[in-house]
C-alpha positions as a printed Julia matrix, in Angstrom:
562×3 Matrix{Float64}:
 -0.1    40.16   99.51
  3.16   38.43   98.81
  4.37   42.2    97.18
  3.59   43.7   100.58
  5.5    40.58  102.37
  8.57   41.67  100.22
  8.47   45.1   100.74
  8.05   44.57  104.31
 11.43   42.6   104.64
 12.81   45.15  102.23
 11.82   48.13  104.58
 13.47   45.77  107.88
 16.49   44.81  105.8
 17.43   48.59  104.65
 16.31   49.8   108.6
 19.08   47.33  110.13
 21.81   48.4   106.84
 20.82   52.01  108.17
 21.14   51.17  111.79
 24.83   49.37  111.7
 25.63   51.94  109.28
 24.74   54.44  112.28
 26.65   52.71  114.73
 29.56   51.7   112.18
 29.47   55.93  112.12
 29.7    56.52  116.13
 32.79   54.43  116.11
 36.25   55.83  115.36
 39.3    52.92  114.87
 42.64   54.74  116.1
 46.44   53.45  114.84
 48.81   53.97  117.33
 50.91   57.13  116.83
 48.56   58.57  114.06
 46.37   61.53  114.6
 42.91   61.27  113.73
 40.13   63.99  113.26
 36.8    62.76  115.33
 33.33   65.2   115.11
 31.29   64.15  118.37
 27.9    64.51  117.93
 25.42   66.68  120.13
 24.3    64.88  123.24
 26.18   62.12  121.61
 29.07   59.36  121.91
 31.52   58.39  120.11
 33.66   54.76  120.76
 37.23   55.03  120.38
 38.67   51.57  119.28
 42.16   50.1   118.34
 43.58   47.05  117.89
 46.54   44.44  117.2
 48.77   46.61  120.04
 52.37   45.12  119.76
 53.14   42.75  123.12
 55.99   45.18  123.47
 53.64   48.09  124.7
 52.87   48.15  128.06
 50.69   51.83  128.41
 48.87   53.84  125.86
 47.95   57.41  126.55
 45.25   58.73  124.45
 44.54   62.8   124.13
 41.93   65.05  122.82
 42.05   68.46  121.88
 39.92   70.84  120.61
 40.28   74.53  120.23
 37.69   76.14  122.91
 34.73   73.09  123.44
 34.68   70.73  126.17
 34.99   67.25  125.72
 34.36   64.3   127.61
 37.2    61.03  128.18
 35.16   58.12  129.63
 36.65   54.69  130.12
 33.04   53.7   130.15
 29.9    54.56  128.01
 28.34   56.94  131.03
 31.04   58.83  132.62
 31.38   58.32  135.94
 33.77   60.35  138.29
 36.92   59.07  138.8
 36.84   57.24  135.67
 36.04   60.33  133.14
 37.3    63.51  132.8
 35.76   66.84  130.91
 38.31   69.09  129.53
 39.62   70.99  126.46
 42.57   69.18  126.1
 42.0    66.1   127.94
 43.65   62.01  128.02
 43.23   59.17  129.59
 46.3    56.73  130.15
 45.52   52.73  129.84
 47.43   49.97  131.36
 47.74   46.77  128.92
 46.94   43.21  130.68
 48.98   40.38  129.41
 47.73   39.49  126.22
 45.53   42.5   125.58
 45.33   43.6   122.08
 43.16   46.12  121.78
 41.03   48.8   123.86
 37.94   51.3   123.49
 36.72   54.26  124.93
 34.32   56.89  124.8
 34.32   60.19  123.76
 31.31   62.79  124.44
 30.1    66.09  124.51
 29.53   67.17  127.81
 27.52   70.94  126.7
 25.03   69.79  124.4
 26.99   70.83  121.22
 29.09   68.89  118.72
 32.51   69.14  119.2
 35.25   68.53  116.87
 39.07   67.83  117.37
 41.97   66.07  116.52
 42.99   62.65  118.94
 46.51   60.46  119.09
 47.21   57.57  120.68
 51.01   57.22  122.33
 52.12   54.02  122.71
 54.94   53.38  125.3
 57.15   50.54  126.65
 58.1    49.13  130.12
 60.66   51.06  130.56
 58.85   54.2   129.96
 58.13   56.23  133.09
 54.2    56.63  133.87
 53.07   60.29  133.35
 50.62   60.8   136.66
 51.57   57.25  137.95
 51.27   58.88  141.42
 48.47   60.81  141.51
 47.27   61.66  144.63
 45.29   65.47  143.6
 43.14   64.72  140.72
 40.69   62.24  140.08
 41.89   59.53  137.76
 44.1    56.79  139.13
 47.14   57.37  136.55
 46.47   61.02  135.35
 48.41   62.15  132.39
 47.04   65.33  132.23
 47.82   68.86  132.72
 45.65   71.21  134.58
 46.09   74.97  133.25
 44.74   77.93  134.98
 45.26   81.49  133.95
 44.36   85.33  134.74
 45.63   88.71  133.83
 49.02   88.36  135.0
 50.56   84.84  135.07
 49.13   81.33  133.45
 49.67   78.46  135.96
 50.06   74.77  135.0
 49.93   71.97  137.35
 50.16   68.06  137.11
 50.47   64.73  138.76
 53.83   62.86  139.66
 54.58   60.1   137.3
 56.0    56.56  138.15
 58.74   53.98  137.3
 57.66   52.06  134.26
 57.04   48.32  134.95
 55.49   45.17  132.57
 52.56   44.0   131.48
 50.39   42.51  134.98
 53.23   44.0   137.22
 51.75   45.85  140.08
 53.89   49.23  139.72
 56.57   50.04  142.48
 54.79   51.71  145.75
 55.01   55.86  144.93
 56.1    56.92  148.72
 57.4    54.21  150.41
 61.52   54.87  149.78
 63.81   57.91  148.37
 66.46   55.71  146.68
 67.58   55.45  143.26
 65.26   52.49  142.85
 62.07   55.05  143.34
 60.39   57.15  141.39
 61.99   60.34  143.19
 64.66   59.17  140.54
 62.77   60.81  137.91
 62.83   64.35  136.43
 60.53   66.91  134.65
 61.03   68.85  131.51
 58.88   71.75  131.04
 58.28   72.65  127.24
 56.34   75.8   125.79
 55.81   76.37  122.01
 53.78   79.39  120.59
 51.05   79.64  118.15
 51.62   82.41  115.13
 50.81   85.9   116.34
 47.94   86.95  115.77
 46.23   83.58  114.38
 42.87   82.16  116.68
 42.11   79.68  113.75
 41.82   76.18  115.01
 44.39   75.2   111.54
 47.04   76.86  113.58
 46.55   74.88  116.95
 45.85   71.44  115.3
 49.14   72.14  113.18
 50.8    73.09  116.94
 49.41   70.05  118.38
 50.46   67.85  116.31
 54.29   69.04  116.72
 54.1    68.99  120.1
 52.07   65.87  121.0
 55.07   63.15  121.46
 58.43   63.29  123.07
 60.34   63.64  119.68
 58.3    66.41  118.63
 58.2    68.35  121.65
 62.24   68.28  121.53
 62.24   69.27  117.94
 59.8    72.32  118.17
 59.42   73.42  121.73
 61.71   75.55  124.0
 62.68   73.7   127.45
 61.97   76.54  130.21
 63.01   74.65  133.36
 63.64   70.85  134.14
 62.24   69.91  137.94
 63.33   67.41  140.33
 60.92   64.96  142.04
 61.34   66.95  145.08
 60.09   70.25  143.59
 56.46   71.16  144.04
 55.03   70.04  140.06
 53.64   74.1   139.65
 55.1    76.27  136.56
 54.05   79.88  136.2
 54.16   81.68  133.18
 53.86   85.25  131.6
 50.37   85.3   130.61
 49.93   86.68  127.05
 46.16   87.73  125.92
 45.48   87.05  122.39
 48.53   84.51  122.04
 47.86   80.74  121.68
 50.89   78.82  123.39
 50.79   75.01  124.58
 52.49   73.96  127.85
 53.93   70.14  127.95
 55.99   68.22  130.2
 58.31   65.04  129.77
 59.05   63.12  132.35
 62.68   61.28  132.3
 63.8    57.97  133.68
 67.85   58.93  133.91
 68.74   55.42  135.1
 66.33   53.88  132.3
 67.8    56.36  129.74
 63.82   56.42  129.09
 60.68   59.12  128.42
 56.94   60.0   128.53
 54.79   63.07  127.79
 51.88   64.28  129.75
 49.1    65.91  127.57
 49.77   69.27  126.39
 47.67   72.1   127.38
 46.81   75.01  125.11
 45.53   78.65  126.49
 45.17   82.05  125.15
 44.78   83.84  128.28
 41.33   84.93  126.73
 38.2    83.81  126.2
 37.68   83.39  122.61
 33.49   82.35  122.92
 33.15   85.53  125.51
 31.06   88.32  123.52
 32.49   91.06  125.68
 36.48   91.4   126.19
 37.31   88.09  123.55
 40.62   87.32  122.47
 39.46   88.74  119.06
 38.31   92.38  121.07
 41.08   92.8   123.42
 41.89   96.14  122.12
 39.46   98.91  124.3
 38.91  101.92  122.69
 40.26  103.82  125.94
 43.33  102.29  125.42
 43.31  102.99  121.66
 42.67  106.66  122.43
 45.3   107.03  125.09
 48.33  105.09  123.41
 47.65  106.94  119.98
 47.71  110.15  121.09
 50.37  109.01  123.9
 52.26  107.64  120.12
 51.81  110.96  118.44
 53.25  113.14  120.87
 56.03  109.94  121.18
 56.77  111.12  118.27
 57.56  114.57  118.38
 59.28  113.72  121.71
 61.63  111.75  119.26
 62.04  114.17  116.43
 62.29  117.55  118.17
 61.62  117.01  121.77
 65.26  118.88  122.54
 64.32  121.94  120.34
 60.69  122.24  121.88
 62.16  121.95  125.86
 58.92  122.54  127.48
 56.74  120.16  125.49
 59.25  117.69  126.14
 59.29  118.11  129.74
 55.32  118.2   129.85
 55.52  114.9   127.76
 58.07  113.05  130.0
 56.59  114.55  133.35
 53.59  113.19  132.24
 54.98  109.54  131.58
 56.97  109.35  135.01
 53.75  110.86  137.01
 50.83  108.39  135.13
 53.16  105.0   135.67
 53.28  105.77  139.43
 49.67  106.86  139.8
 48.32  103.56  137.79
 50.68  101.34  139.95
 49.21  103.09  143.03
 45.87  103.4   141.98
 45.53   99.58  140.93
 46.91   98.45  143.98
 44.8    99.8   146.24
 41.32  100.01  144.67
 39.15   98.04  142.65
 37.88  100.35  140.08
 36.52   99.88  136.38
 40.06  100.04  133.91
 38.21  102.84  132.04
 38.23  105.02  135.5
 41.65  103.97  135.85
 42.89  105.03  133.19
 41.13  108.48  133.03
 42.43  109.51  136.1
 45.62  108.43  135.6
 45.68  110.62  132.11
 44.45  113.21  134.84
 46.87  112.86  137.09
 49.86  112.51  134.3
 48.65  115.97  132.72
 49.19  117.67  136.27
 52.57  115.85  136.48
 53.91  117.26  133.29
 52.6   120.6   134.14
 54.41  120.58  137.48
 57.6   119.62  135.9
 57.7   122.67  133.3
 56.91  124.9   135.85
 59.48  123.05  138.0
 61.72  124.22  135.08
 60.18  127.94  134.65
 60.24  128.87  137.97
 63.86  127.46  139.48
 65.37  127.65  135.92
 67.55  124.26  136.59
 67.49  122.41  134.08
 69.4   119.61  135.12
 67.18  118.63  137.78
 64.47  118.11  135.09
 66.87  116.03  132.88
 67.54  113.87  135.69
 63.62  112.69  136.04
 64.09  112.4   131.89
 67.26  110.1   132.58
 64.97  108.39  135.31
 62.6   107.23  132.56
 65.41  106.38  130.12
 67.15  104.18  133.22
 63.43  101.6   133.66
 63.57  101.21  130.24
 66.58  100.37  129.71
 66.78   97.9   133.06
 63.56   96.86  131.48
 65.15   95.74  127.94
 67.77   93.86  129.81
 65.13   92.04  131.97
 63.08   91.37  128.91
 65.85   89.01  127.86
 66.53   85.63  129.05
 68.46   87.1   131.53
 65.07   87.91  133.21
 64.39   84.24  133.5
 67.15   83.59  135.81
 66.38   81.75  138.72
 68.61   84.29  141.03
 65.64   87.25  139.5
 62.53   85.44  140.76
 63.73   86.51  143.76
 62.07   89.79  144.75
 65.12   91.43  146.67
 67.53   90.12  143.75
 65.47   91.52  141.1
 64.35   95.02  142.49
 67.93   95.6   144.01
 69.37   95.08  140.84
 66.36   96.89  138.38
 66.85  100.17  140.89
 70.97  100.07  140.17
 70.6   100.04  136.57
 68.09  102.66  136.52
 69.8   104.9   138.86
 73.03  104.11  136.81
 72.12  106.04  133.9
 70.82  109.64  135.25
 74.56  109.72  136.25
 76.08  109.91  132.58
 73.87  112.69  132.5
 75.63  114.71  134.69
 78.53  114.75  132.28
 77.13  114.97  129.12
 73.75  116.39  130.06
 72.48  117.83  126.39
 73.38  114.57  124.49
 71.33  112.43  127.07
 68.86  114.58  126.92
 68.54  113.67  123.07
 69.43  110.12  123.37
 66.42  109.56  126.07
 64.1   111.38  123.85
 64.8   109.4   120.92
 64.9   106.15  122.63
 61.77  106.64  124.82
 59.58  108.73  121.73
 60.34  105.55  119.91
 59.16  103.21  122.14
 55.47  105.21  123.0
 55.49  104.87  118.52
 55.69  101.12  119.23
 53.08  100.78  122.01
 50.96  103.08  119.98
 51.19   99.91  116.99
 50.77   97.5   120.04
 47.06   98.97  120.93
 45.81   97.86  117.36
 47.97   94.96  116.55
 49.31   92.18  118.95
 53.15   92.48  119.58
 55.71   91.32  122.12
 57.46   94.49  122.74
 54.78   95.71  124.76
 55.82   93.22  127.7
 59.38   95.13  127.83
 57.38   97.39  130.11
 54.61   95.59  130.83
 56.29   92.6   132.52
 57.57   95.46  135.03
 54.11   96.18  136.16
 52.89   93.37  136.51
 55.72   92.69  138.78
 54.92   95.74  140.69
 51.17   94.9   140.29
 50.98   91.32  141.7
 53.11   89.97  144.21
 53.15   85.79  142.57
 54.21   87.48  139.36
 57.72   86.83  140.75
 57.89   82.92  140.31
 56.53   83.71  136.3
 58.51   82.45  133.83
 58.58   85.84  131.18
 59.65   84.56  127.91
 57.82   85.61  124.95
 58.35   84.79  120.82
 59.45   86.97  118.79
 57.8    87.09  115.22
 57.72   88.61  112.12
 56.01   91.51  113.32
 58.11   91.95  116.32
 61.46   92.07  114.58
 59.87   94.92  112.04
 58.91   96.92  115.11
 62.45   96.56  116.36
 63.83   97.59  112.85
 60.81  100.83  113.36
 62.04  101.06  116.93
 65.48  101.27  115.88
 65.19  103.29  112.9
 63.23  106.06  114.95
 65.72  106.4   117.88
 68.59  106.58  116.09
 67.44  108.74  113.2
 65.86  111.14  115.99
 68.95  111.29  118.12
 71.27  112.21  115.55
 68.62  114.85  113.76
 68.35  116.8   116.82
 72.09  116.58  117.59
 72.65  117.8   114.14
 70.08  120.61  114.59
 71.82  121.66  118.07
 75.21  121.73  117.24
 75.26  125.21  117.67
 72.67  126.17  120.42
 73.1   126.57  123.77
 72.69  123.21  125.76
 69.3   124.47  127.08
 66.92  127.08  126.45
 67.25  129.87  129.69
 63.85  129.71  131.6
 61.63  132.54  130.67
 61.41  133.76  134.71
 64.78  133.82  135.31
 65.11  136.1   132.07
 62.16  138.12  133.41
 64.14  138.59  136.94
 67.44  139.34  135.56
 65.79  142.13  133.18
 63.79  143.53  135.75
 67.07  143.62  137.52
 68.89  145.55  135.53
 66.19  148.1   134.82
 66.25  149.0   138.56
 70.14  149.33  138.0
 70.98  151.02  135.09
 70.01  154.79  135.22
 70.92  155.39  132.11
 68.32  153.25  130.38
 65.23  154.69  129.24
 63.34  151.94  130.44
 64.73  152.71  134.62
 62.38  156.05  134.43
 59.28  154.65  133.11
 56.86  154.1   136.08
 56.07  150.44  136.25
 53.06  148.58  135.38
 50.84  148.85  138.64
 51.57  152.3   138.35
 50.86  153.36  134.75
 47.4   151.03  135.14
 46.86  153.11  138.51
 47.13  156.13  136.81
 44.97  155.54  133.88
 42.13  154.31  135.85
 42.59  157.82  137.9
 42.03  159.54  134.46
 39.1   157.75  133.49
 37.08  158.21  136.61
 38.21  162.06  137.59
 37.43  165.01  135.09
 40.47  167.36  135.44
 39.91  170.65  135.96
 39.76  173.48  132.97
 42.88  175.94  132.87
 42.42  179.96  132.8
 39.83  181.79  134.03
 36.16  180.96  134.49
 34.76  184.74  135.07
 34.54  187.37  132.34
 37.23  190.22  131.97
 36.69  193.56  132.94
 38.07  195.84  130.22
């Protein structure tokens, strides 16, 4: 009996080791400043603690990212609204009481499935301005968070106004009462954006990003500033969206008078879905548009080579180009239909361009009136190179009327140098445009940033709030060899086809025209063979006389009388 006693207490004694060990496991003990990797359990909670805070702090921001899970901030153990919030990269910002030492909080996961991420907490000082100190939008008091929305054309960030800094039990200065310099209209906004490595989804890459772009220090050091906003402006960035690229948005507020600053939570996106089974960041690639660029690359190609010496397949090629740009920009602005259909039609419709421009050519024999569409085409991407640079990102260009005014000057500029030199434009456009289509042919298999050299153009033309978009996007590894490839290709094409038509004639003569001027000197000169010879109705005329009439035996039919 007294064995089963002790076994008994045994069994209790190992149950409550088991059960604080359990507990000991759902709680995660933060130092300030340090990142810390936390796995949330499924339908599970995790308590955030840390302790011995310096008196010198007076806020703490605390943020949560993971790669594509929702998590859930709670100030309390159930979330309740207003005092929770459920994001992918969420925070929560706590102000210290006189004496306070340490704080907890919760962590969860809000869909049933662990999550895992990485977690920091920022400590700041009195002095430090109050990311979201004025919210008045979103639903927790002092919101430190930014709210990131996205589509196909332009990612959107929004977030709260922050506050002048004050102590420890200080009620903080009233958000709208006065304008001066003693307010927090006083205060400005940096907006920072760093990108991910091309072409890397792994959550490696965004926890390294994260944590060199979590504090103030770090967001200096490794991001790009894009635009700094005044307490006045309304606190809305656009941006280029980029499918398939991971980039994270922050924002640092600045206390000028204080010399002091805060950061909001950074936001990551990828403009795609990367848990989406259809259309993921790791499928963006359709075969449609794999077909159509590669071939649109291949004949790119010969454009680039020998598009002078073959005339007509180079004036089917860039007909077809001009026509299929306007049709998709029509055709996507005023219907709704599936991309595939699209872009079938507009192949269509491009194929009947390019044959109306040869026989443009073949029946009016100007060839100068065809070169100037090919100098059209050289003229938007050109206009479209210098837009592509931070020149684009000028705050006189998001103005519509500015921009367009400008982008129509250039590329009517360009057709005019090929008045004067019309042969060596010619070449120069099909070198520099056949080079380009190799590029965007790459681009439909591989992610690169060239593509948006062009693409930023239609989605200009393709969405009217592209305009306020900020456009910048990095340049990698892979985009500097495709400028080498891009580079390589036009110039080596341009000067092979100059070398190969140093001695032809600037254009080939259009086969009617030839036709016309021989049939007009057959009619002319009597003394060629060729003026008596009936012409072709006639000799077809006469043979199908022959076949269907017997002609008539010579001599006599009757016997002879001798």
């Amino acid at each position: 009996m007294s064995r089963i006693r002790r076994g008994y207490f045994v069994f209790l004694l190992l149950a409550c080791l088991g059960l604080r060990r359990a507990q000991d496991e759902n709680q995660v003990v933060f130092s300030l400043g340090m990142f810390q990797n936390v796995s949330v359990p499924e339908n599970g909670s995790v308590q955030v603690l840390v302790s011995q805070i310096p008196a010198e702090v007076a806020f703490i921001t605390l943020q949560f990212h993971t790669q594509d899970s929702n998590v859930t901030l709670s100030y309390e153990k159930v979330p309740v609204y207003g005092y929770s919030l459920t994001a992918v990269d969420a925070g929560l910002l706590f102000p210290l009481k006189s004496g306070q030492s340490s704080l907890s909080c919760f962590l969860l996961a809000p869909d049933g499935e662990p999550v895992t991420g990485i977690g920091v907490l920022l400590p700041y000082t009195s002095t430090d301005p109050v990311p979201g100190g004025c919210n008045l939008e979103f639903p927790l008091e002092n919101d430190p968070n930014i709210y990131l929305r996205y589509n196909l054309f332009e990612t959107v960030i929004r977030f709260a106004p922050a506050n002048i800094g004050s102590t420890r039990d200080v009620s903080p200065p009233a958000c709208d009462v006065g304008t001066g310099s003693t307010t927090r209209w006083r205060l400005q906004y940096d907006v920072y954006q760093y990108f991910l490595p091309e072409n890397d989804l792994s959550e490696q890459s965004l926890t390294s990003g994260m944590k060199k772009f979590a504090s103030v220090s770090s967001m200096v050091g490794n991001g790009r500033k894009l635009v700094t906003l005044s307490s006045k402006d309304h606190a809305e960035v656009s941006f280029n969206s980029i499918p398939g690229q991971g980039v994270i948005y922050s924002v640092i507020v600045r206390d000028p008078t204080a010399n002091a600053s805060a950061s909001y939570v950074p936001v990551h996106t990828y403009a795609c879905s990367l848990a989406s089974t259809l259309d993921s960041c790791a499928t963006l690639g359709r075969v449609s548009t794999k077909v159509f660029f590669t071939i649109m690359g291949l004949a790119g190609l010969f454009v680039c080579l020998l598009g002078h010496r073959f005339f007509k397949c180079e004036l089917f090629c860039m007909g077809f180009a001009f026509t299929a740009c306007f049709f998709f920009v029509l055709i996507t602005r005023t219907t709704s239909l599936d991309y595939d259909i699209r872009l079938a039609l507009t192949a269509l419709v491009g194929v009947v361009g390019g044959v109306i421009l040869v026989m443009t050519w073949w029946r009016f024999g100007s060839a100068m009136s065809c070169v100037v569409v090919v100098g059209l085409i050289l003229g938007f991407l050109i206009s479209s190179i210098v837009f592509f640079t931070p020149l684009g990102d000028m705050d006189v260009f998001h103005n519509d009327m500015v921009f367009w005014v400008t982008f129509s000057c250039i590329v009517v500029v360009v057709p005019v140098f090929f008045i004067r030199w019309p042969r060596e434009g010619n070449i120069v456009a099909c070198g520099v445009v056949g080079a380009y289509t190799v590029v965007l042919a790459v681009n439909a298999y591989t992610y690169t940033s060239l593509s948006y050299v062009t693409l930023d153009v239609l989605k200009r033309l393709l969405n009217d709030d592209f305009s306020r978009a900020f456009i910048s996007v990095p340049l990698q590894l892979i985009d500097f060899i495709l400028i080498s490839v891009w580079s390589v290709l036009a110039l080596g094409g341009t000067a092979l086809q100059l070398y190969r038509e140093r001695s032809r004639p600037f254009f080939p003569p259009s086969p009617y025209v030839l036709w016309r001027q021989e049939r007009e000197r057959r009619n002319t000169n009597v003394l060629d063979p060729s003026h008596h010879t009936p012409s072709l109705a006639t000799r077809l005329l006469a043979r199908a006389r022959r076949l269907l009439h017997h002609p008539e035996p010579a001599g006599e039919r009757t016997p002879l009388l001798l």
